[in-house]
C-alpha positions as CSV (number, residue, x, y, z in Angstrom):
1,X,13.7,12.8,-37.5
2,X,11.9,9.7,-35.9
3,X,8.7,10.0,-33.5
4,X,8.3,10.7,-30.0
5,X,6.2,10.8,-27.6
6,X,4.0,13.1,-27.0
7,X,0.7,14.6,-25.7
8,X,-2.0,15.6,-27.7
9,X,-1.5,19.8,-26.5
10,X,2.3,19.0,-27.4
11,X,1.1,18.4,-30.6
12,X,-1.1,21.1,-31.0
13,X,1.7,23.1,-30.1
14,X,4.4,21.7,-32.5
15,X,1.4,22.6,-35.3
16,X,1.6,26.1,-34.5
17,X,5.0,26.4,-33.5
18,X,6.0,24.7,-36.8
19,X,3.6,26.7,-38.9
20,X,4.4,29.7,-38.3
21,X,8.2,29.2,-38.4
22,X,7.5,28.5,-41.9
23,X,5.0,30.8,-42.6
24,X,5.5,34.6,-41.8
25,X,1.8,35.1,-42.5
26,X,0.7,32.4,-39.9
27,X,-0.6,34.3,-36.4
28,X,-2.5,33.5,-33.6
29,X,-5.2,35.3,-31.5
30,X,-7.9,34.7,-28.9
31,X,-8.9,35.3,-25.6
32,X,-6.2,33.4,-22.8
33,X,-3.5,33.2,-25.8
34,X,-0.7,34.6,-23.8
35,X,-1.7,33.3,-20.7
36,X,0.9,31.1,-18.3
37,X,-1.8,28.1,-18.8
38,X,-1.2,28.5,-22.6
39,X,-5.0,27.4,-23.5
40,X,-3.9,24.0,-22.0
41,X,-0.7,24.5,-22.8
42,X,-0.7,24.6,-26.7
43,X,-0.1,28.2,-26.7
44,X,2.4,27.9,-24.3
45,X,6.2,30.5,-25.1
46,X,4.6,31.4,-28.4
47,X,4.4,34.8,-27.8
48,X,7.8,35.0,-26.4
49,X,9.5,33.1,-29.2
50,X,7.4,35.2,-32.4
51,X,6.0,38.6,-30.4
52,X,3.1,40.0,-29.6
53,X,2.2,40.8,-33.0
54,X,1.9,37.2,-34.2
55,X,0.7,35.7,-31.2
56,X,-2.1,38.2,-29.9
57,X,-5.0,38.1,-26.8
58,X,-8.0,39.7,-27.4
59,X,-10.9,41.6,-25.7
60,X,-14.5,39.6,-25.1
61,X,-15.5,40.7,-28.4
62,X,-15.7,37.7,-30.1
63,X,-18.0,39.0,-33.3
64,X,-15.9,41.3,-33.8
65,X,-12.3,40.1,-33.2
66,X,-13.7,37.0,-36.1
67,X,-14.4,39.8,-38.0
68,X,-10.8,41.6,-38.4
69,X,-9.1,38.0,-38.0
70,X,-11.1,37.5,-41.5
71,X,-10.4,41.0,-42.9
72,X,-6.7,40.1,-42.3
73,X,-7.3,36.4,-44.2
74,X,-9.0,38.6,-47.0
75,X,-5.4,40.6,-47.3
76,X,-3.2,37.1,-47.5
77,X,-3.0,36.7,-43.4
78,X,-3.7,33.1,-42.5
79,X,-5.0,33.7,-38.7
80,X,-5.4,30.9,-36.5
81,X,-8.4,32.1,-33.7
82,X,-9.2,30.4,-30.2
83,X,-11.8,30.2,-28.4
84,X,-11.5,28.4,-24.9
85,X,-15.1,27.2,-24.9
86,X,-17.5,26.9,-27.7
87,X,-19.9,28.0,-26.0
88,X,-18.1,32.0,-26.7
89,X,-17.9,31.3,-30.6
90,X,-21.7,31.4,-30.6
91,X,-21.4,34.9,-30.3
92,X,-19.4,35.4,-33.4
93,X,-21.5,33.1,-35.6
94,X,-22.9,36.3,-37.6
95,X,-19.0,36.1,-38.7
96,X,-18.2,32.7,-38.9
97,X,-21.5,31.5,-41.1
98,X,-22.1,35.0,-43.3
99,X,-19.2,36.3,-43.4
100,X,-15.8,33.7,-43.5
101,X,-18.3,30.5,-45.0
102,X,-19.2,32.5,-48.1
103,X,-16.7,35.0,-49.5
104,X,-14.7,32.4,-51.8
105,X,-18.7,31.5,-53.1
106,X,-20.1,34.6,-53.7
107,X,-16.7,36.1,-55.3
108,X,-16.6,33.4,-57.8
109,X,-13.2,31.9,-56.3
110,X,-11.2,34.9,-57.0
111,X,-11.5,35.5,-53.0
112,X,-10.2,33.2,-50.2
113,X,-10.8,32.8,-46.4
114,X,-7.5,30.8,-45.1
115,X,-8.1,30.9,-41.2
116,X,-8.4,28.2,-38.5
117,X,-10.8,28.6,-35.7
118,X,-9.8,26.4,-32.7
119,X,-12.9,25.1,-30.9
120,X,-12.8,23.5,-27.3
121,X,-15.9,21.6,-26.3
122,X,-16.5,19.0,-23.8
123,X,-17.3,18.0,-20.3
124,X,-16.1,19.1,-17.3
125,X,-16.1,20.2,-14.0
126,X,-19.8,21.5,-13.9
127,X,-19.2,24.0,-16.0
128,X,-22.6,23.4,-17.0
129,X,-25.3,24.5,-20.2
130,X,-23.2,27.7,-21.0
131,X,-19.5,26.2,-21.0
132,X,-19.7,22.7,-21.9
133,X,-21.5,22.2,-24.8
134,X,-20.9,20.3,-28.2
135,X,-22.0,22.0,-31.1
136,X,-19.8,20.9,-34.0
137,X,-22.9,19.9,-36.0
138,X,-23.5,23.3,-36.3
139,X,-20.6,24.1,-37.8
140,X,-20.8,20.8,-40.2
141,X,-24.1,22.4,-41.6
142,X,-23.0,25.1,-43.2
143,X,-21.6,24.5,-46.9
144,X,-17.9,26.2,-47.0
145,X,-16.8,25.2,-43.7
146,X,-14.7,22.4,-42.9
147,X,-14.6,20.9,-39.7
148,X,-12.2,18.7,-38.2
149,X,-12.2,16.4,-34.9
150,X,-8.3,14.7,-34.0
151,X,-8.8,12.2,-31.6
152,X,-4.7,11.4,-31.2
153,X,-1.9,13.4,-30.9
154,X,-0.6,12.5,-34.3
155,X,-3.7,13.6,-36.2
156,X,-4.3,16.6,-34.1
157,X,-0.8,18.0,-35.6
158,X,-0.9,16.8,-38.9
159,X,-4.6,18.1,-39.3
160,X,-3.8,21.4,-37.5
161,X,-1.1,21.7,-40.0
162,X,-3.0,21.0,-42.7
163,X,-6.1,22.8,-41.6
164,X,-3.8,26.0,-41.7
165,X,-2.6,25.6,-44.8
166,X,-6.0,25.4,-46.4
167,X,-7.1,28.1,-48.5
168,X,-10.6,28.6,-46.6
169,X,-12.0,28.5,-43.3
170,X,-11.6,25.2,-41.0
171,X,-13.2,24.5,-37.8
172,X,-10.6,22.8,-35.5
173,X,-12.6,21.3,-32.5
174,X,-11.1,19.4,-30.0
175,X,-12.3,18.0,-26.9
176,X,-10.8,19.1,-23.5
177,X,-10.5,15.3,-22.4
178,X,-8.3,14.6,-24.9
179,X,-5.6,17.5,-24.3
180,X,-3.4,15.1,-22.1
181,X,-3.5,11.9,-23.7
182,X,-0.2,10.4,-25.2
183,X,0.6,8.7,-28.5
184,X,3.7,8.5,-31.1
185,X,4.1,11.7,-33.4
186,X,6.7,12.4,-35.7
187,X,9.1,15.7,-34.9
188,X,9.0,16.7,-38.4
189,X,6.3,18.9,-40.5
190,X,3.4,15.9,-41.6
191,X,0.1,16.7,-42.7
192,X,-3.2,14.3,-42.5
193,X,-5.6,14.7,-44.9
194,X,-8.8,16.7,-44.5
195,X,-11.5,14.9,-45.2
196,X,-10.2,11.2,-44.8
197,X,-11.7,8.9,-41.8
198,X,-9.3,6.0,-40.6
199,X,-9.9,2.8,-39.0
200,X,-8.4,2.1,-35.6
201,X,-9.6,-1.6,-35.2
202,X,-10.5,-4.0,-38.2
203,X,-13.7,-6.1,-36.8
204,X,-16.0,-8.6,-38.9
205,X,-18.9,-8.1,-36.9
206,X,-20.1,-4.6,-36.3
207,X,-19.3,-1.0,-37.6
208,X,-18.8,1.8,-34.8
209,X,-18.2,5.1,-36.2
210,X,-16.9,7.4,-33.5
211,X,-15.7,10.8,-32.8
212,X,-13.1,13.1,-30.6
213,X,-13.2,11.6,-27.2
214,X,-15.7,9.1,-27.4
215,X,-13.8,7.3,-30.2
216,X,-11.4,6.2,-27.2
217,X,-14.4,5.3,-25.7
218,X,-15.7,2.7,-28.5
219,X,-11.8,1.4,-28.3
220,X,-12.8,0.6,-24.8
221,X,-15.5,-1.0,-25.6
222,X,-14.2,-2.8,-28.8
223,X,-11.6,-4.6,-26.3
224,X,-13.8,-5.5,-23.6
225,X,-16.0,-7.2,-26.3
226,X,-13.3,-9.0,-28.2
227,X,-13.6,-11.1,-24.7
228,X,-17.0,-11.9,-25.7
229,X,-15.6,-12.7,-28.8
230,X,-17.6,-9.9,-31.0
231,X,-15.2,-8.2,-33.3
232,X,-16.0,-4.7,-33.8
233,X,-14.5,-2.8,-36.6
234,X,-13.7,0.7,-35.0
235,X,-13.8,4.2,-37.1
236,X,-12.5,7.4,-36.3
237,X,-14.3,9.8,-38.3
238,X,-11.6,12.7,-38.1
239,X,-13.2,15.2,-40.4
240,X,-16.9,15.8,-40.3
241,X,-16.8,17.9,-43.2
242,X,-16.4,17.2,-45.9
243,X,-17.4,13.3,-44.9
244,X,-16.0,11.0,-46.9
245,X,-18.6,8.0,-46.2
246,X,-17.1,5.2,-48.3
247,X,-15.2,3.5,-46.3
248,X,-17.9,3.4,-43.4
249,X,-20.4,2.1,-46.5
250,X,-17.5,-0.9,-47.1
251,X,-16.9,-1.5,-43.5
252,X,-20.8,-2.2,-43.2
253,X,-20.9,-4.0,-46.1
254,X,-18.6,-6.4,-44.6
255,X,-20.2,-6.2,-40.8
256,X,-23.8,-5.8,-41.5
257,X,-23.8,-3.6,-38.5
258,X,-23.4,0.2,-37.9
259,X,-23.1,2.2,-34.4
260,X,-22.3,5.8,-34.4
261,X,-21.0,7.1,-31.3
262,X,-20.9,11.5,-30.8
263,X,-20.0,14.2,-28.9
264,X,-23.5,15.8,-29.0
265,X,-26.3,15.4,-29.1
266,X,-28.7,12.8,-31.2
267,X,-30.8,14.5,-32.7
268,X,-30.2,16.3,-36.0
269,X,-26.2,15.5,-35.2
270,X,-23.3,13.7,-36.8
271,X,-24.8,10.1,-36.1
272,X,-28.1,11.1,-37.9
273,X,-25.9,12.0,-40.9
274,X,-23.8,9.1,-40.9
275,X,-27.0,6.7,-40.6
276,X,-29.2,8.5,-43.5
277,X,-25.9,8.3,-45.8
278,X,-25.6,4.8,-44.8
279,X,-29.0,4.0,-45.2
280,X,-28.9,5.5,-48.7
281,X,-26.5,4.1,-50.3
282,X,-26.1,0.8,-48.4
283,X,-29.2,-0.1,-47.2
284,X,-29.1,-3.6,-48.7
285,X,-25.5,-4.3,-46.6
286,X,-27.5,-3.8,-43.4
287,X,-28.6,-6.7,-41.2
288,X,-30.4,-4.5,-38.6
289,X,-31.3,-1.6,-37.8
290,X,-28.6,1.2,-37.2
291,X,-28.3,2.7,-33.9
292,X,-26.7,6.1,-32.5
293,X,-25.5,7.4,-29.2
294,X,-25.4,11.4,-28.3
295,X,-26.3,13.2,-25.7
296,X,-29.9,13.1,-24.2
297,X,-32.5,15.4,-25.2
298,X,-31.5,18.6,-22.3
299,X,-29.2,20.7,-22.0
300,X,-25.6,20.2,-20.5
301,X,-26.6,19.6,-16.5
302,X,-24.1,21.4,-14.1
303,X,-24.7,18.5,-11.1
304,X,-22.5,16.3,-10.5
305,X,-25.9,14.0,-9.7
306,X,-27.4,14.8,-13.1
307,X,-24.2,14.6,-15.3
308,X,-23.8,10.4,-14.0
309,X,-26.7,9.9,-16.2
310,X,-26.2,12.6,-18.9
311,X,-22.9,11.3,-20.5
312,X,-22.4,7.8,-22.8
313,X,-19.7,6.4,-21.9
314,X,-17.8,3.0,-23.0
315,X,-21.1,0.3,-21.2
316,X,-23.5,2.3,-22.9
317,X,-21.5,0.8,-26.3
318,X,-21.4,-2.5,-24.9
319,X,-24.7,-2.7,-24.1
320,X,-25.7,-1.3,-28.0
321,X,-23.8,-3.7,-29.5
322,X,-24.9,-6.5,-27.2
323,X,-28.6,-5.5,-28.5
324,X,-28.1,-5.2,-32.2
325,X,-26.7,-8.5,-32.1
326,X,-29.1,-10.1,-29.8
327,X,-27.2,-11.2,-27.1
328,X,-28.5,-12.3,-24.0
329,X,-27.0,-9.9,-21.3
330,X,-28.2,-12.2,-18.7
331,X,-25.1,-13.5,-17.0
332,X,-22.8,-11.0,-18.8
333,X,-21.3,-8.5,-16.1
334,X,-20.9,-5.4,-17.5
335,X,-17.9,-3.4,-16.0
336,X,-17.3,-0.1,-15.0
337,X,-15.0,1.6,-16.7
338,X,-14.6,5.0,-15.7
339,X,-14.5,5.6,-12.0
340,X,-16.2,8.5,-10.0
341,X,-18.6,11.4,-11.2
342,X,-19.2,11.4,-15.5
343,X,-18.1,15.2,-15.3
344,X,-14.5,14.5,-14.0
345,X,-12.1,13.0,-15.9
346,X,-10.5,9.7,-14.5
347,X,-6.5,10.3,-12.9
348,X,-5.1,9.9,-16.3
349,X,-6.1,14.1,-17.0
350,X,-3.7,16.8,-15.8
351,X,-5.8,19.7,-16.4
352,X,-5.2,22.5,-16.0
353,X,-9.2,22.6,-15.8
C-alpha cells in the first residue's frame, strides 16, 4: 500500500486505529475521548468501531484515572491516556513520576509499564497560564520516561505506533498547531524509531536544532535565509528522551554553529540540554557561542496584546542567525511571516479550537 496524504490528527488516528486492530490489549481513555470533536479528531469513530470498553472517557480525576490506567499496564494492558491540555496532567504527576517512571527499576525488570500518555501543549486562543503551557522538559527529567515530539504526520504515526508498543511508559506530546498540517504517510503499519533525531535540511553553515511546531518554524526561516545565501542545516529532534546527540555533535562539527529552537521555555529546558551536551563533547567544533530560543521568563499571558511579544516565531531565528554570524542587518528587511495576533494560528489551522 503506497502513501497518501494526510493530516497530522489522520495520522494520529491511523496509529490508534491500527494498533489496536492488532492488539486486543491496546485501549484508550481520557477525558473528551468519545466526544463528536474526537480530541481534534484523532479519536474520532473509535468507540463506535471497538466499544466502550476499549475506547473509554473518564471523570476529572486525572491522579487517579493514571493510576488504574497503570494498574491495568501492570496486568499486560497497554493503555493509551489523553489529556486535552497539559496543563490537567500536572495533576496526575504523583502517578506519572512515582508510580509508572519507576516500577520496571525498582522491580529489577521483572515488572513493566507499557502505556502512552498523549500530551497536548501549545498556544492558542488565550487560553492563558493554566491551558497553554509547555512543559515537556518536565517530563524529559525524569529517568524511565520517554518522551516524544512528531513534528509531521508521518512521524507522528510511526512514533505513536511505536511509542505503544514499547514496554514502558512514553510521553507523546504534540502541539495543537500542528494537528492540521498535511504531509505523505504510508497506509500501512510503520514505526519510527524512539530515540532517533532526523535532519530536514542539510546546511554548511549553521546547526538549528528544533522541536514540535517551531521546527516548521526554523524551515521557515532556513528558506528565507537560503536567499541571503546562509545554508542552515535544520534538525528535528523528534524524541527528547532518550536524546541521541550525535548527529547534532557531527552537524556542528561541520557548521561550527548551533541554534536550538523550543516549545518552552529557556531556562532549564531542552535547549539548555542540547547546548551543555554540545558544549561537552564538541566544544572544539564551535566557532561561536551557542544560542537558544524559548519562551520568555513569565508565564503563558492570556492577552492577545501580551502574547505578540511572548511567542518566537520564524524572524526571531533569522535575526539569531544573522547575529552568530555577524551579519549586518542594516539594509536586510526582515519579513513577516505569520500574520495577525501570535496566539492565533494563521488560515492554514481548522481547529476545532
Amino acid at each position: 500500500m503506497g502513501d497518501r496524504e494526510k493530516k497530522y490528527f489522520e495520522a494520529i488516528h491511523d496509529a490508534i486505529d491500527m494498533s489496536m486492530q492488532h492488539d486486543p490489549s491496546v485501549y484508550i481513555i481520557g477525558l473528551g475521548v468519545p466526544d463528536p470533536k474526537g480530541i481534534f479528531g484523532t479519536t474520532i469513530g473509535l468507540q463506535k468501531k471497538y466499544g466502550k470498553e476499549r475506547v473509554m472517557d473518564m471523570p476529572c480525576s486525572e491522579n487517579g484515572m493514571t493510576g488504574v490506567a497503570i494498574g491495568s499496564a501492570l496486568v499486560g494492558m497497554r493503555p493509551i491516556m489523553v489529556h486535552q491540555r497539559v496543563d490537567f496532567a500536572v495533576l496526575a504527576l504523583e502517578q506519572i513520576v512515582n508510580q509508572a517512571a519507576k516500577w520496571h527499576y525498582m522491580f529489577g525488570g521483572q515488572l513493566r509499564v507499557p502505556m502512552v500518555i498523549r500530551l497536548i501543549i501549545g498556544r492558542g486562543w488565550g487560553q492563558g497560564p493554566q491551558h497553554s503551557q509547555s512543559l515537556e522538559s518536565w517530563f524529559a527529567h525524569i529517568p524511565g520516561l520517554k518522551v516524544v515530539m512528531p513534528t509531521t504526520p508521518y512521524d507522528a504515526k510511526g512514533l505513536l505506533i511505536a511509542s505503544i508498543e514499547d514496554n514502558n511508559p512514553v510521553i507523546f506530546i504534540e502541539h495543537r498547531w500542528l494537528h492540521n498540517i498535511s504531509g505523505q504517510v504510508p497506509e500501512r503499519m510503520y514505526r519510527v524509531p524512539i530515540g532517533k533525531p532526523e535532519i530536514l535540511c542539510k546546511g554548511n553553515d549553521i546547526t538549528i536544532v528544533a522541536t514540535s511546531f517551531m521546527t516548521l518554524e526554523a524551515l521557515r526561516a532556513q528558506k528565507y535565509l537560503l536567499g541571503l545565501g546562509i545554508e542552515a542545516e535544520v534538525i528535528d529532534l523528534r524524541t527528547l528522551r532518550p536524546l541521541d546527540d550525535a548527529l547534532i555533535i557531527t552537524s556542528v562539527k561541520k557548521t561550527g554553529r548551533l541554534l536550538v529552537v523550543d516549545t518552552g521555555w529557556t531556562s532549564f529546558g531542552t535547549g539548555a540540554e542540547i547546548i551543555a551536551r554540545v558544549t561537552e563533547k564538541g566544544f572544539s567544533y564551535l566557532t561561536s557561542a551557542p544560542h537558544r530560543i524559548g519562551l520568555p521568563e513569565v508565564p503563558t499571558p492570556t492577552s492577545a496584546a501580551l502574547s505578540n511579544y511572548y511567542y518566537p516565531q520564524a524572524e526571531d531565528i533569522i535575526r539569531a542567525v544573522l547575529k552568530m554570524l555577524k551579519k549586518n542587518i542594516r539594509g536586510i528587511t526582515i519579513p513577516k511571516l505569520h500574520a495577525g495576533p501570535l496566539d492565533i494560528p494563521d488560515m492554514s489551522f481548522t481547529g476545532p479550537f
